[in-house]
DRENDO-1510 file (C-alpha; in Angstrom, 1 decimal, always signed):
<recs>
REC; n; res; u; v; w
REC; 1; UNK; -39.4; +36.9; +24.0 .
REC; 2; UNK; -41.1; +34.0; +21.6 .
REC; 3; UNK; -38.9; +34.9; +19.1 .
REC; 4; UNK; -35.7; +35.0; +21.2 .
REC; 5; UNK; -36.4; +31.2; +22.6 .
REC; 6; UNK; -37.6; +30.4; +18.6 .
REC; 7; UNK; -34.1; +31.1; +18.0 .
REC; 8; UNK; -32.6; +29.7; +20.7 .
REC; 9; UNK; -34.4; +26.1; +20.0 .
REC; 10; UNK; -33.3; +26.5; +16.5 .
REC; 11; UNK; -29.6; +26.8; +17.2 .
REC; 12; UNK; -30.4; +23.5; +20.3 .
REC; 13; UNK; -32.0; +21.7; +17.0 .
REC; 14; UNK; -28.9; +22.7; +14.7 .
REC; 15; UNK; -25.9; +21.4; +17.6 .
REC; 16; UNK; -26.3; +17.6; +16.2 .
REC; 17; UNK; -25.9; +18.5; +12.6 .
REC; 18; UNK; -22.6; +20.7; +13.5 .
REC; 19; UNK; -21.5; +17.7; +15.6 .
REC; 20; UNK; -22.4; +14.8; +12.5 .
REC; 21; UNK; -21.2; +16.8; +9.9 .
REC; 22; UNK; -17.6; +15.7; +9.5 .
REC; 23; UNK; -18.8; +12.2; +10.0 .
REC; 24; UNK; -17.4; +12.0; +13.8 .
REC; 25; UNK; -19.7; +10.0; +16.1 .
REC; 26; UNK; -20.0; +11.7; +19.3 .
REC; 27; UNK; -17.0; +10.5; +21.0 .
REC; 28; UNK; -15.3; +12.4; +18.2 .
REC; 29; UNK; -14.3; +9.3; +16.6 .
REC; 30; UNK; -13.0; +10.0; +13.2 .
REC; 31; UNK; -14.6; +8.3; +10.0 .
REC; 32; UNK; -13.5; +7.0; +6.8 .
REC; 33; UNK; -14.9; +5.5; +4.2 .
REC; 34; UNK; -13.2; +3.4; +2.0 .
REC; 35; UNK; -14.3; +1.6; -1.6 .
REC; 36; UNK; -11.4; -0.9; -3.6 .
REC; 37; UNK; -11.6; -2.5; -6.6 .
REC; 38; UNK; -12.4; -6.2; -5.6 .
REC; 39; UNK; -11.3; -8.3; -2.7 .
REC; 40; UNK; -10.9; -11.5; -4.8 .
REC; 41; UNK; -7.5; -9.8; -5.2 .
REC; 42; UNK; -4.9; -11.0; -2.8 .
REC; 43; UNK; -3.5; -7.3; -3.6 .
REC; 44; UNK; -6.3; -5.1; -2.2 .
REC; 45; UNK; -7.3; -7.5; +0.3 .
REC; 46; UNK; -3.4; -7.1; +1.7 .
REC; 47; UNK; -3.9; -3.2; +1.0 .
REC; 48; UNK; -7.2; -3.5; +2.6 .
REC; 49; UNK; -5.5; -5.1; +6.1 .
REC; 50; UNK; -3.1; -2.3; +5.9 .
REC; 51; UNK; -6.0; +0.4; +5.7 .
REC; 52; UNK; -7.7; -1.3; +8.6 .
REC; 53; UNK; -4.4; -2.1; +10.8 .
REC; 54; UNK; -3.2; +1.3; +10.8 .
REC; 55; UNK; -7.1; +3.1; +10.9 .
REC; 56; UNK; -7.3; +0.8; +14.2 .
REC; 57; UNK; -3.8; +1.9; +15.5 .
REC; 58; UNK; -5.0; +5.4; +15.4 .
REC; 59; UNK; -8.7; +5.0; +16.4 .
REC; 60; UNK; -10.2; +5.6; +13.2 .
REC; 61; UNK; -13.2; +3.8; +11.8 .
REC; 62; UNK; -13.4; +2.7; +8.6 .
REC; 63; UNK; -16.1; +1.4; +6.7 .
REC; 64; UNK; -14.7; -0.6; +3.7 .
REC; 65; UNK; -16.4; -1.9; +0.4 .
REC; 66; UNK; -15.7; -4.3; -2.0 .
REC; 67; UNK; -17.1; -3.0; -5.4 .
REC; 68; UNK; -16.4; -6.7; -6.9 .
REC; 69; UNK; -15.0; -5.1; -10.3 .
REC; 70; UNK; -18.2; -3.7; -10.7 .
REC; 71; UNK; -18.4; +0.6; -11.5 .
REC; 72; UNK; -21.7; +1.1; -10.8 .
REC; 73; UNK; -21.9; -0.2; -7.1 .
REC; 74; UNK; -18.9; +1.3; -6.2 .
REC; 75; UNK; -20.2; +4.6; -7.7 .
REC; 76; UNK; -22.9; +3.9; -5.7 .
REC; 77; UNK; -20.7; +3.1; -2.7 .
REC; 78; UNK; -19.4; +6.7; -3.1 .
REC; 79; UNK; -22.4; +8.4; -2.9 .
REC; 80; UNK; -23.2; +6.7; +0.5 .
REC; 81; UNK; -19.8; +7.6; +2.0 .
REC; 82; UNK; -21.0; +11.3; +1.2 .
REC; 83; UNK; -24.0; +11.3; +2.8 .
REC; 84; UNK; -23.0; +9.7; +5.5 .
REC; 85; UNK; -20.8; +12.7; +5.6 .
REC; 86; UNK; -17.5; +10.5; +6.2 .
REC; 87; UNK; -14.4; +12.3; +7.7 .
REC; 88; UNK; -12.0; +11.3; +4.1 .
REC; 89; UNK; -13.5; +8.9; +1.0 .
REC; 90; UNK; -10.9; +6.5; -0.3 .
REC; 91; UNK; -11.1; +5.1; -4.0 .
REC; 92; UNK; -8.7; +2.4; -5.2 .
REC; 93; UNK; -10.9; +3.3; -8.6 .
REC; 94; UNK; -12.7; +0.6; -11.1 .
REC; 95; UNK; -13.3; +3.7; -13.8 .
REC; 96; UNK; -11.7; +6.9; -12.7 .
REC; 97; UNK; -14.0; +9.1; -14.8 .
REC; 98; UNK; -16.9; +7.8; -13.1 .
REC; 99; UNK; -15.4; +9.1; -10.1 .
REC; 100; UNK; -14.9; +12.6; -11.1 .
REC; 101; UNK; -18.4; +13.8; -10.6 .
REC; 102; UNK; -18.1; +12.2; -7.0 .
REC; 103; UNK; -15.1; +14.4; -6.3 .
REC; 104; UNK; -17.2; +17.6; -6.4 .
REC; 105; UNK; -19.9; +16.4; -4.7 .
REC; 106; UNK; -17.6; +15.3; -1.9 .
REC; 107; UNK; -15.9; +18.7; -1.8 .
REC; 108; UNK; -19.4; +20.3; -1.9 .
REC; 109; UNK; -19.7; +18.3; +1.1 .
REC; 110; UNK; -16.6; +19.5; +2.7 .
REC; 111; UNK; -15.0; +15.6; +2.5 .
REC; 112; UNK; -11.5; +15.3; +1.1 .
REC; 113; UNK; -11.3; +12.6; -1.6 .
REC; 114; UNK; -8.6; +10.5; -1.3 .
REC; 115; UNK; -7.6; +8.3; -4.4 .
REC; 116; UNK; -5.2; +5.3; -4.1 .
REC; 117; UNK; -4.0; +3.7; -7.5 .
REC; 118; UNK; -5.5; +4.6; -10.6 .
REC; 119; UNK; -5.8; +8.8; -11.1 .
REC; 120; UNK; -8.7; +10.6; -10.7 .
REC; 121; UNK; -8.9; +14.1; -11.6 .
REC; 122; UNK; -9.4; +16.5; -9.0 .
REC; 123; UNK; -8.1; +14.5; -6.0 .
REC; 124; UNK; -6.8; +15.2; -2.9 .
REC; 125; UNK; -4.2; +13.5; -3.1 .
REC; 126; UNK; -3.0; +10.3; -5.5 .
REC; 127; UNK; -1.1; +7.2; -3.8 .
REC; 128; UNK; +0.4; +5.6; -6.8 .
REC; 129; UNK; +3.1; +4.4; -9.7 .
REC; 130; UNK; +3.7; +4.7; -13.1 .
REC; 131; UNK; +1.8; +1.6; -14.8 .
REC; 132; UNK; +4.1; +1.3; -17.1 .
REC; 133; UNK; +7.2; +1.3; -15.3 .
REC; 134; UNK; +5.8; -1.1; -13.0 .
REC; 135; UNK; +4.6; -3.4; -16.1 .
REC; 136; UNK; +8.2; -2.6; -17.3 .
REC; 137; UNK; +9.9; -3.8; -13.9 .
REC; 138; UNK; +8.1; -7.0; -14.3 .
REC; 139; UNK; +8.6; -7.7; -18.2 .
REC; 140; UNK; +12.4; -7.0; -17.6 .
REC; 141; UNK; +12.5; -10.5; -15.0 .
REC; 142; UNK; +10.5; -12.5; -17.8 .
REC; 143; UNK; +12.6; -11.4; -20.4 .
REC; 144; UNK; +15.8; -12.1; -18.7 .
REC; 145; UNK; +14.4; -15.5; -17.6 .
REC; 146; UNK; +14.6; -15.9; -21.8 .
REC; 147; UNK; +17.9; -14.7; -22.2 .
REC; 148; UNK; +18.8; -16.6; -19.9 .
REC; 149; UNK; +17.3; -19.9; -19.7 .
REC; 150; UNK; +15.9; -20.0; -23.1 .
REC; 151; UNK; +18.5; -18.1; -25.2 .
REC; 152; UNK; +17.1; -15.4; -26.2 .
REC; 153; UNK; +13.9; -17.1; -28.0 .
REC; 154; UNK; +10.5; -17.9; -26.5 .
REC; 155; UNK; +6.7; -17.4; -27.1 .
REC; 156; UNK; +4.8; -15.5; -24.5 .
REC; 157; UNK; +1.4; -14.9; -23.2 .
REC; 158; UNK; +0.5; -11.8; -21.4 .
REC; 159; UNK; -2.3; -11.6; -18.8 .
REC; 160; UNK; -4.0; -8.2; -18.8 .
REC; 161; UNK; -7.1; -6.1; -18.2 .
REC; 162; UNK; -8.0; -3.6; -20.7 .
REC; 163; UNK; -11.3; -3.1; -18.7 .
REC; 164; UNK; -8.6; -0.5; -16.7 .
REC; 165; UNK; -6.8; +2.4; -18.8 .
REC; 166; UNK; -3.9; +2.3; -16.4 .
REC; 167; UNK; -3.8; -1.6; -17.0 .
REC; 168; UNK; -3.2; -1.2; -20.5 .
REC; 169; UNK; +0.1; +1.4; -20.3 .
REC; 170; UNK; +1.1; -1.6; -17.5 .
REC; 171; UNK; +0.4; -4.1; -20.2 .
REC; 172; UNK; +2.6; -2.3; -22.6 .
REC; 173; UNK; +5.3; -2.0; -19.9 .
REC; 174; UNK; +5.5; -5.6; -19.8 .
REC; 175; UNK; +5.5; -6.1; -23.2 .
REC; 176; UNK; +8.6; -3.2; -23.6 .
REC; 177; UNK; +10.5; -4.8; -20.0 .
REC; 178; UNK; +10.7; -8.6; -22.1 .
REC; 179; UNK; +12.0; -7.2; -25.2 .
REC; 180; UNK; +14.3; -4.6; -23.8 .
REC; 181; UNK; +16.0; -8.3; -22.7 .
REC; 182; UNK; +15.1; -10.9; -25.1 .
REC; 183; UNK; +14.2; -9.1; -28.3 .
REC; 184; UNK; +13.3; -12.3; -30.0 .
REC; 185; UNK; +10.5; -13.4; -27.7 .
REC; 186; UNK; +7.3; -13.3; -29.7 .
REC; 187; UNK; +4.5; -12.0; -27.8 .
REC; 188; UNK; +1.7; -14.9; -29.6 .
REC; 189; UNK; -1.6; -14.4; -27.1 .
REC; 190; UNK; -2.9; -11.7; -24.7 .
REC; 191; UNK; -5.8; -12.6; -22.4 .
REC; 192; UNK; -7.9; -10.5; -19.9 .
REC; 193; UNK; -6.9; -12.1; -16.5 .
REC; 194; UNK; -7.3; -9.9; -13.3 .
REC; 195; UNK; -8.5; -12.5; -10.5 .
REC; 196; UNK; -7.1; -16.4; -10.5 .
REC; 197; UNK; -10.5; -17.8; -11.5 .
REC; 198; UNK; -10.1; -15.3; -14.9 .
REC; 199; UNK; -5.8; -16.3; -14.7 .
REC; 200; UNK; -7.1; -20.4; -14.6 .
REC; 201; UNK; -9.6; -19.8; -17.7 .
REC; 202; UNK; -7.2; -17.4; -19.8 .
REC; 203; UNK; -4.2; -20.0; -19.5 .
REC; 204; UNK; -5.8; -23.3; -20.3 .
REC; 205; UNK; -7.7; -21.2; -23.3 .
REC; 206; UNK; -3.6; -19.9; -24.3 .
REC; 207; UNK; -2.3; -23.4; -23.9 .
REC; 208; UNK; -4.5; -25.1; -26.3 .
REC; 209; UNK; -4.0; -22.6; -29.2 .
REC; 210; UNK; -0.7; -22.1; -28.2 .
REC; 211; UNK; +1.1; -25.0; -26.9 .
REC; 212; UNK; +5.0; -24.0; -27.3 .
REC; 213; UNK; +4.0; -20.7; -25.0 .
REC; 214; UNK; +7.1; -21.4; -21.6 .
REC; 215; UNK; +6.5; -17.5; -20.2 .
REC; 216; UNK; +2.9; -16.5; -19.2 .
REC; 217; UNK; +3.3; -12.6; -17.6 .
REC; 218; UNK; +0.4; -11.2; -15.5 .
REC; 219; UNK; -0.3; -7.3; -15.0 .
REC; 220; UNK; -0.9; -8.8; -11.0 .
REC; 221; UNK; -0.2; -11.8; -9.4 .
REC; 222; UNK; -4.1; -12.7; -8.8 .
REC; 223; UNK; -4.0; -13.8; -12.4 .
REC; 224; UNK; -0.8; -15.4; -12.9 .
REC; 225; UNK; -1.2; -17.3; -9.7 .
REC; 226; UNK; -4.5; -18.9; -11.9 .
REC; 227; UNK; -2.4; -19.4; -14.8 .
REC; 228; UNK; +0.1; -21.2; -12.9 .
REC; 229; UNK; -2.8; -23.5; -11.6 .
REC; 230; UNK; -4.0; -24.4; -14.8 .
REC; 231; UNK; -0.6; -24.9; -16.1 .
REC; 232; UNK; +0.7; -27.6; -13.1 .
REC; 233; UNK; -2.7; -29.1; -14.0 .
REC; 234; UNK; -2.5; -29.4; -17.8 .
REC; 235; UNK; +1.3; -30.8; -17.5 .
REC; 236; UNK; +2.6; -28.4; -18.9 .
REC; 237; UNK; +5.1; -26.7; -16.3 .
REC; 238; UNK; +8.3; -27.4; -17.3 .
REC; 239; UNK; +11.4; -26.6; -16.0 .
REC; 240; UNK; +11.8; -23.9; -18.2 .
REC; 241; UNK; +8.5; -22.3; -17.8 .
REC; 242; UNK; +8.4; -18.7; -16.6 .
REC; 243; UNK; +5.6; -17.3; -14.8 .
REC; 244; UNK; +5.8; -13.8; -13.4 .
REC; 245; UNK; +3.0; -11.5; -11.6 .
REC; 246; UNK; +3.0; -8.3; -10.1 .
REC; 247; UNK; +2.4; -6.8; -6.5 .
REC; 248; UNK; +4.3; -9.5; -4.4 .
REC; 249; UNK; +1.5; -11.0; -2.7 .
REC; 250; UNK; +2.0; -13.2; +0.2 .
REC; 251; UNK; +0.6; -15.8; -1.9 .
REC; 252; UNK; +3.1; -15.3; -4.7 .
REC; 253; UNK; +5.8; -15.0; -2.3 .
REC; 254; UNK; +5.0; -18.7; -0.9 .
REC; 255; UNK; +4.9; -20.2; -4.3 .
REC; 256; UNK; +8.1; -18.9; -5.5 .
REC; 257; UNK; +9.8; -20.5; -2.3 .
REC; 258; UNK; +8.2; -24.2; -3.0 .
REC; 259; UNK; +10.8; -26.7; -4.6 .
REC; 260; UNK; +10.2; -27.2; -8.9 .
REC; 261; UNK; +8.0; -23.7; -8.6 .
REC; 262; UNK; +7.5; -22.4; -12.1 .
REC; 263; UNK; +6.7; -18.6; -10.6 .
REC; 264; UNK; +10.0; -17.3; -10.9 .
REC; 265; UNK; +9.1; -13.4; -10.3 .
REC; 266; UNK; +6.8; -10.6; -8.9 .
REC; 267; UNK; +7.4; -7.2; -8.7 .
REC; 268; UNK; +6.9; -5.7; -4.5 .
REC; 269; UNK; +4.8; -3.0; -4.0 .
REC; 270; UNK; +4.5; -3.2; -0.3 .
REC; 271; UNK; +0.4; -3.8; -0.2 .
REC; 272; UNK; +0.3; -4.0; +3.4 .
REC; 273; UNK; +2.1; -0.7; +3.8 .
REC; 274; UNK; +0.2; +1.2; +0.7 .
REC; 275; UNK; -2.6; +0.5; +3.1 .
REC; 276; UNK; -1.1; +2.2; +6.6 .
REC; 277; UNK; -0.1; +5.0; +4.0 .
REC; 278; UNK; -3.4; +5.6; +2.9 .
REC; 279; UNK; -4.7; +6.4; +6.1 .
REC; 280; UNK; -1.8; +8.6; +7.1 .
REC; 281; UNK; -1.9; +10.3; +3.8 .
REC; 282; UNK; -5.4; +10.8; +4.2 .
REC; 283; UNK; -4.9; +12.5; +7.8 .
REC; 284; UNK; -2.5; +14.9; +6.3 .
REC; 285; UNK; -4.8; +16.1; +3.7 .
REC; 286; UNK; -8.1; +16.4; +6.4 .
REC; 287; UNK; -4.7; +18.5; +8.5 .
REC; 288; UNK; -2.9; +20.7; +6.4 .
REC; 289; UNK; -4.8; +20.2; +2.4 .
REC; 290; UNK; -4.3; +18.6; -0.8 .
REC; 291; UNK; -1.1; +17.5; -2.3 .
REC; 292; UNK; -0.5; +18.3; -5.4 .
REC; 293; UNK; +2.5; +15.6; -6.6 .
REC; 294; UNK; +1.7; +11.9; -7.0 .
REC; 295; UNK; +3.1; +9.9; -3.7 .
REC; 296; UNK; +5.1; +7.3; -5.0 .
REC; 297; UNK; +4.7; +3.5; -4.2 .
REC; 298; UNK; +8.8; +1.9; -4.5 .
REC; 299; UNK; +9.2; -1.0; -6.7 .
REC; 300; UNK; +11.4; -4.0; -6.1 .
REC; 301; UNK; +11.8; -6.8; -8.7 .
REC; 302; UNK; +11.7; -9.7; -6.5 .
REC; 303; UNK; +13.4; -13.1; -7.9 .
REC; 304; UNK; +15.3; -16.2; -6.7 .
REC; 305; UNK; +18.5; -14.0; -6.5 .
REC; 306; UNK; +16.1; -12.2; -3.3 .
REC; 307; UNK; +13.2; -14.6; -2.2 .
REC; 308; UNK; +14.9; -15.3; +1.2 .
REC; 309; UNK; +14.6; -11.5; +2.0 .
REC; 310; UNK; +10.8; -11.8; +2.2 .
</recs>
């Protein structure tokens, strides 16, 4: 008889663990856990909002974190989502290696691992684009700008972020997009630029060793944004000065509507939405499993010919 109510206490004792082991609180709220790269980027905070909008439409609680461009805390963000045993783990990624340990950890944990943006091997399922088409979409409204406005000729500064492998083949993108319109632009100066603070200092630095530079093209719009600061500020933003991002920010958007606006192009990737497809992406994985090809983010070059659309 001891033993029979040992047992019997043992299974009372295990009831919370079954219940907390898929992260649900008791009212069988679901929870998610989500870590992007750095919310000084108009782009993830708009994917963030969508992440959050949509979690709340559907009762879902997330907990978000802002790894600030920084590996190792959002590595360590990671580790907290698992043992908090969240419902899904989201990773817009900083360094996707880093994150491939995490994956089998999470899985060990019976967590699916959800990766927006840059891929990580061994997801669940990948929310993304090719960087260099979406580099290329861009370079292609800079260099027809040149053809255009500046027949054919032009030196031009490119705003990347090597820090990121995918930022490089978007880099390259650009670079291939300009010439594929204006093959005698010279590309004279590429800076690393992935916030405005980093566009601000990377354009005044280009300007000064580079003063006949009129198209500055950014691998987001956080740093071109910057770059278009510093330029107004230097007096240097000609009427023939091209400035173009990528990821359609609202932010972007806005400028490119003001009267004399030297941002002539961005490249929409729908943050806002990326974020609501997140979570139902993520709640078809935790339903029915992984899925195996790459969901596709749409691009849409966005210029004056457009602008009033948005």
């Amino acid at each position: 008889m001891k033993k029979v109510l040992l047992i019997a206490l043992l299974a009372l004792m295990l009831i919370p663990a079954a219940v907390f082991a898929n992260g649900q609180q008791d009212d069988g709220t679901m929870k998610f856990g989500y870590t992007t790269m750095d919310l000084a980027n108009p782009y993830f905070v708009t994917v963030t909002n969508g992440v959050k909008d949509r979690a709340a439409e559907l009762g879902i609680e997330v907990t978000v974190h802002d790894a600030k461009s920084d590996a190792a805390s959002q590595v360590t963000a990671i580790e907290n989502f698992i043992a908090q045993g969240m419902d899904a783990i989201i990773v817009s990624p900083i360094d996707p290696k880093a994150c491939e340990q995490l994956i089998k950890m999470a899985h060990e944990a019976g967590i699916p691992f959800i990766n927006p943006h840059q891929m990580i091997e061994g997801n669940d399922a990948n929310i993304n684009l090719k960087d260099f088409d979406y580099g290329f979409a861009g370079g292609t409204i800079a260099g027809e700008w040149i053809a255009n406005e500046m027949g054919g000729e032009a030196e031009v500064a490119i705003l990347g972020f090597p820090q990121m492998e995918a930022l490089i083949e978007r880099a390259n993108g650009i670079k291939a997009g300009i010439l594929a319109k204006a093959p005698n632009a010279k590309i004279v100066s590429e800076q690393s630029a992935n916030t405005p603070e980093q566009g601000m200092q990377a354009a005044e630095t280009i300007m000064q060793a580079h003063p006949n530079v009129k198209v500055i093209c950014g691998t987001n719009d956080a740093g071109a944004l910057g770059a278009m600061e510093a330029v107004k500020a230097m007096g240097m933003a000609t009427d023939d000065f091209c400035i173009v991002g990528l990821d359609a920010t609202g932010e972007a958007l806005a400028k490119m509507k003001m009267d004399d606006s030297i941002y002539r192009g961005t490249v929409d990737i729908d943050p806002y939405g990326t974020g609501k497809l997140i979570i139902d992406i993520s709640l078809e994985v935790i339903e029915n499993g992984p899925i195996a090809e790459m969901v596709k983010i749409p691009m849409i070059p966005v210029t004056a010919a457009n602008i009033d659309k948005y």
